[in-house]
N, C-alpha and C positions, 0 to 999 in steps of 0.2 A: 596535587592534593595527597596526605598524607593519606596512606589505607590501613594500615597497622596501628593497633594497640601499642607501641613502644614509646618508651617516654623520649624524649628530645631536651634539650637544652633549648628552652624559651625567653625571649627577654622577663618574663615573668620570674623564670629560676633566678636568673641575675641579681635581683634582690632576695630571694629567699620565699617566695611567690613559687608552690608548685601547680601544674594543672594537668587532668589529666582526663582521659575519655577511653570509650572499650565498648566493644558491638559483643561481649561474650552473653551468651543469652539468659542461662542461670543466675538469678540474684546473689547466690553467696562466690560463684569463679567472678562474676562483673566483679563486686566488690573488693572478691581478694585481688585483682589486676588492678584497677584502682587503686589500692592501700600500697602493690607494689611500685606504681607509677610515682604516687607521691613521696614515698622513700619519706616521711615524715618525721621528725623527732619533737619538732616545739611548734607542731600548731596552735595556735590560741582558738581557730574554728575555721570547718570545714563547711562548705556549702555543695552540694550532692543534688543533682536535679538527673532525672531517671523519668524515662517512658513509663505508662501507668503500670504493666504488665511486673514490672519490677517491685512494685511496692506492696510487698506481704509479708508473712511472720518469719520467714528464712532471711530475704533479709534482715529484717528487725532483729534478730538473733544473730547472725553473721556480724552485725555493726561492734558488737559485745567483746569481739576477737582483738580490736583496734583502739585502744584507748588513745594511742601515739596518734590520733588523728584528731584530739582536742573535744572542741564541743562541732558536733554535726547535726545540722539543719538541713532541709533541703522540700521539695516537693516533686510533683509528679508533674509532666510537662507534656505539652502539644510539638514539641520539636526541643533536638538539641544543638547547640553551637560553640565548638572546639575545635582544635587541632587535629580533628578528623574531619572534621569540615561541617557542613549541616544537614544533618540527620533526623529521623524520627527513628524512635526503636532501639535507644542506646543510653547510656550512663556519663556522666562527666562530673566534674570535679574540682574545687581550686581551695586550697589550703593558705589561710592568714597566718603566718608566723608570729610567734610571742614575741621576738624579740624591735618589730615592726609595728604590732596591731595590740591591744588592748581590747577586750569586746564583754559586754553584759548583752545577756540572754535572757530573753521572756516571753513565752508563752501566751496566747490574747484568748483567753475562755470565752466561752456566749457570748462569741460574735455575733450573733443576730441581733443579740439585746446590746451591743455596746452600746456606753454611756459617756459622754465627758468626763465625770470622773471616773471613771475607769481608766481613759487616756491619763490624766492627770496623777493617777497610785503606780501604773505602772513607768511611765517618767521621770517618775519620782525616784522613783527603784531602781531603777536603770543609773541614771544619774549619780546617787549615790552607793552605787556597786563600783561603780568607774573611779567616783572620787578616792574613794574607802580606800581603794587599789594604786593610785597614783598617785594620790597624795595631792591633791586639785585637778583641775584641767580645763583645756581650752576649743572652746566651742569649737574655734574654728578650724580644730584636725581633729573634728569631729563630723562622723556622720552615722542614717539610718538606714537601716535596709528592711524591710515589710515585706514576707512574703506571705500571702491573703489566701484564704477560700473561696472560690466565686460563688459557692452554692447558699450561703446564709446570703447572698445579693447586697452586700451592705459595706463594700469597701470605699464607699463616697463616706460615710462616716466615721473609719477609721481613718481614712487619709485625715479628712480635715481636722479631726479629734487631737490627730497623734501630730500632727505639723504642729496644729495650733502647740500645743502643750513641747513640744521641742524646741520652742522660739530662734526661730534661725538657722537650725542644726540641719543639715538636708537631709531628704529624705528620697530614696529610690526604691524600688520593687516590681513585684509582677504577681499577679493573681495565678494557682496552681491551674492547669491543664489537663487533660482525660483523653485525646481521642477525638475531641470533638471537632479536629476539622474534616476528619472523616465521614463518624455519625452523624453529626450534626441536627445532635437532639440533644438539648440543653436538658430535655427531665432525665438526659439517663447518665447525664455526668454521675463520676465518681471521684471526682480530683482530692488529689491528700496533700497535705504539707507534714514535713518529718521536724517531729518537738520529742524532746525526752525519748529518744528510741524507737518513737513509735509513728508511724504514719495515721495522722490522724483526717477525718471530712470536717468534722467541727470546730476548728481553732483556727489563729493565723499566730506567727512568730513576727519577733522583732530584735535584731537587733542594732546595739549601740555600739560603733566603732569607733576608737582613737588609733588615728592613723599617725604614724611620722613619716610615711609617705606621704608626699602633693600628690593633692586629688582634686577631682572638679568634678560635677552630676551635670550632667545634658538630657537635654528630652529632645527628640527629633521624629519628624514627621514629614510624609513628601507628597502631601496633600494642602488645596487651598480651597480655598471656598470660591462657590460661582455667584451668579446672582439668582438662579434657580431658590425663591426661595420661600418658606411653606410657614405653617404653625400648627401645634400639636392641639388639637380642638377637644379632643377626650382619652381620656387614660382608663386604664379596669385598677382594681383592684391594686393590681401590683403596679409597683413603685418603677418599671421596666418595661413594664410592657402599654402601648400605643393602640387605644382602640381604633382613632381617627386622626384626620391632619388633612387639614383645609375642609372640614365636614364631610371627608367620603373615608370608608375599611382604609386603615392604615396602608395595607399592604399596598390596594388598588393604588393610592395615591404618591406613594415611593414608587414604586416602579417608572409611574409614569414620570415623575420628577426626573430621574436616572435613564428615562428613556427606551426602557426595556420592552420588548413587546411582547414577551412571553406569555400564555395564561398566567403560569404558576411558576413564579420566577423561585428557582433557588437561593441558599446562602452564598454560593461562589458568584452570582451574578451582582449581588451587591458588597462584593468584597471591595472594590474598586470606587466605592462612591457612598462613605460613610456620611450621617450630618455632621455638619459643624455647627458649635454654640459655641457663643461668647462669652466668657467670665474673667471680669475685671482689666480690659481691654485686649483683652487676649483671646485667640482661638484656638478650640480642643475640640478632635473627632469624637463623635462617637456611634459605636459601629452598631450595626443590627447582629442577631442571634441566629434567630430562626423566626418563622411564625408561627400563630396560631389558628387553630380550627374555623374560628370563627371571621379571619383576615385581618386580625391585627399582627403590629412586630414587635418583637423580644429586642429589645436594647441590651447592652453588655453594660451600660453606663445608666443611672438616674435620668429621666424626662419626666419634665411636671406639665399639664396641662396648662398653654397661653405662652409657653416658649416658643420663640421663633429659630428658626437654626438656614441653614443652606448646606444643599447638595456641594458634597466635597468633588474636585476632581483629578487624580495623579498626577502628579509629576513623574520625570526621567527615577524611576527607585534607585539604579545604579547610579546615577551621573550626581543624582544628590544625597545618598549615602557615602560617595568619593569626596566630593563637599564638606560635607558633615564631618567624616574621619580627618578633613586638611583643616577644615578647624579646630579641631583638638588640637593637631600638630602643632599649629601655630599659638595654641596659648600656654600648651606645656609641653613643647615637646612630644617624643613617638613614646607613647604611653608603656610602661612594663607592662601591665594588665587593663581589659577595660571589664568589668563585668555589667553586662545586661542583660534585656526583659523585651525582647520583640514580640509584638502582636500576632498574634496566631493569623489575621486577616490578613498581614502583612506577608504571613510562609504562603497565603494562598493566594496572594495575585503572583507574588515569587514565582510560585511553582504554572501558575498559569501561562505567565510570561515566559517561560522558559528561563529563570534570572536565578536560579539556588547556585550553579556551579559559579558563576562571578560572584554574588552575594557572599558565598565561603570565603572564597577567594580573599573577598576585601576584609573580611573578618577575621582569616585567619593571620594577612598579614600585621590587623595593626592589634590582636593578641585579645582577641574578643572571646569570652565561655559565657554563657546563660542558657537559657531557654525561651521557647517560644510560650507565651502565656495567654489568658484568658482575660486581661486588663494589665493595666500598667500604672504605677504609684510614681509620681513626683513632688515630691511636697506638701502640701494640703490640696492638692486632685486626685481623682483617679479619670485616669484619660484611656483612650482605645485606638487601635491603629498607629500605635507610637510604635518607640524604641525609646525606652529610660534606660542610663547606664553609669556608673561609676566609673571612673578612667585615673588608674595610678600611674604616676609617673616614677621619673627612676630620683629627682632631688627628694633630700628630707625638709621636713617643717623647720621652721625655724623653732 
């Protein structure tokens, strides 16, 4: 495993794909190591995901230095994963060249309130910045990438908003991170996503990419459902949180489902045994938070009362993340870049299991950067307990 901050020759550079990562602790030495790594002349846009500690007005200021780094997005993360391996407490990096990527950028204001049309103006916009620029284009070396605020609670409605309204066009991402697999108090999150220079709590970005690299979006999970299985009998207020389920305290009645015997079971005890719900023949985790005072649980994901779901139970993380990467191989080839969005529940049964150093491992060899997040965007879902990822290969689009 790589230990140094020095740049390397990645199949990523191969095509003109820089990436890059750095444990310096200063937000403006990170970022100038960074800007040196990427050695950048023609990015079209840079994606920057950074430990929470990172995200203040030095860097916001520092970014100002680096114009040759194109347009830079990025947010603040629960873990990092790069060519230094998997981390918490660090900065990473990957650079879309112009002469490869094409990309419109935009901003998602009052999040909380988003609306239909609102997906629909900014679609619109995006679309027509793309075209404006290329002179038409084709859906299908196109895609999106979403990176979300978890704290407005409302990325079930931009996923499905902004799928809907990109008719086809995929969609991947990751909800920003704080810390919280540490704290593990959802009211003291402060996650930021970086728009316009600025690290902001209130907005999500999105952008629109035309690739002339092949590409493909996967979602992967190594969780199945048992028959252990329950229904959400009363909800509060909020749209996440579970008063009851099967008519007894949320909490009381997960636990017992998962088998736990604890009084007062933790978040790390149910890291391992998210629910699963159904939607539209399919299944998607979704994970618990924390609780509350009262013994209900904080979902990361939307639960409506009279849903039925089932206790998830692990599979091999390794043997079917080795899986997972040999199926990429086999539909396109050993990927130049894959960029992804691993589930922060996922860094902590990792780290339970004793599984980060192999995890790195398989990550770094088949050329994996993202971060560990707070949800995860595929399309019109937002799912939890995943790994969503972009995977470019080295042929061009036709």
């Amino acid at each position: 495993m790589l230990t140094s901050s020095e740049p390397h020759q990645s199949s990523a550079e191969q095509q003109g794909i820089r990436t890059a990562a750095t444990r310096e602790k200063d937000p403006a030495s990170a970022l100038a190591d960074i800007a040196r790594q990427l050695r950048s002349t023609d990015a079209a846009l840079t994606y920057l995901f950074c430990a929470g500690r990172y995200c203040n007005h030095e860097l916001e200021r520092s970014l100002k230095r680096y114009p040759n780094l194109g347009v830079v997005v990025g947010c603040s993360s629960e873990g990092e994963f790069s060519q230094l391996g998997y981390l918490n407490d660090s900065m990473c990096a990957v650079t879309l060249p112009r002469r490869l990527f094409s990309v419109a950028v935009a901003p998602i204001e009052n999040v909380r309130n988003f609306r239909l049309q609102d997906a629909s103006h900014i679609v619109n916009e995006l679309r027509g910045s793309m075209g404006s620029r290329l002179g038409g284009t084709n859906p299908s070396n196109m895609l999106a990438i979403l990176l979300a605020n978890g704290q407005a609670q409302n990325e079930e409605r931009l996923c499905a908003a902004l799928g809907a309204e990109l008719s086809g066009i995929p969609l991947v991402g990751g909800t920003a991170g704080d810390n919280w697999v540490h704290n593990q108090d959802v009211q003291k999150l402060n996650s930021r996503v970086l728009v316009n220079g600025h690290f902001r709590n209130d907005c999500a970005v999105i952008a629109l990419i035309h690739s002339k690299l092949k590409f493909k979006t996967f979602l992967h999970s190594h969780y199945k459902p048992t028959n252990r299985r329950a229904v959400v009998t009363a909800m509060s207020s909020d749209h996440r949180t579970v008063s009851e389920i099967d008519g007894r305290p949320a909490l009381e009645a997960y636990a017992a489902l998962c088998g736990l015997q604890r009084r007062d079971p933790s978040l790390p005890d149910f890291s391992r045994w998210p629910a699963i719900v159904k939607i539209g023949g399919q299944v998607f985790p979704r994970g618990p938070m924390d609780a509350t005072p009262s013994g209900g649980m904080r979902f990361a994901c939307a639960m409506d009362e009279g849903v039925v779901f089932s206790i998830a139970e692990p599979g091999d993380m390794v043997d079917m993340l080795k899986d997972f990467f040999a199926d990429i191989r086999r539909q396109m080839g050993m990927p130049s870049l894959i960029l992804g969005f691993n589930c922060a529940a996922r860094q902590i049964e990792m780290d339970q299991l004793g599984l980060r150093e192999q995890i790195a491992r398989l990550m770094q060899h088949h050329n994996v950067l993202g971060f560990s997040t707070l949800g995860e965007q595929y399309n019109t879902i937002h799912v939890n307990n995943s790994f969503t990822c972009v995977a470019f290969g080295f042929g061009l689009n036709e």
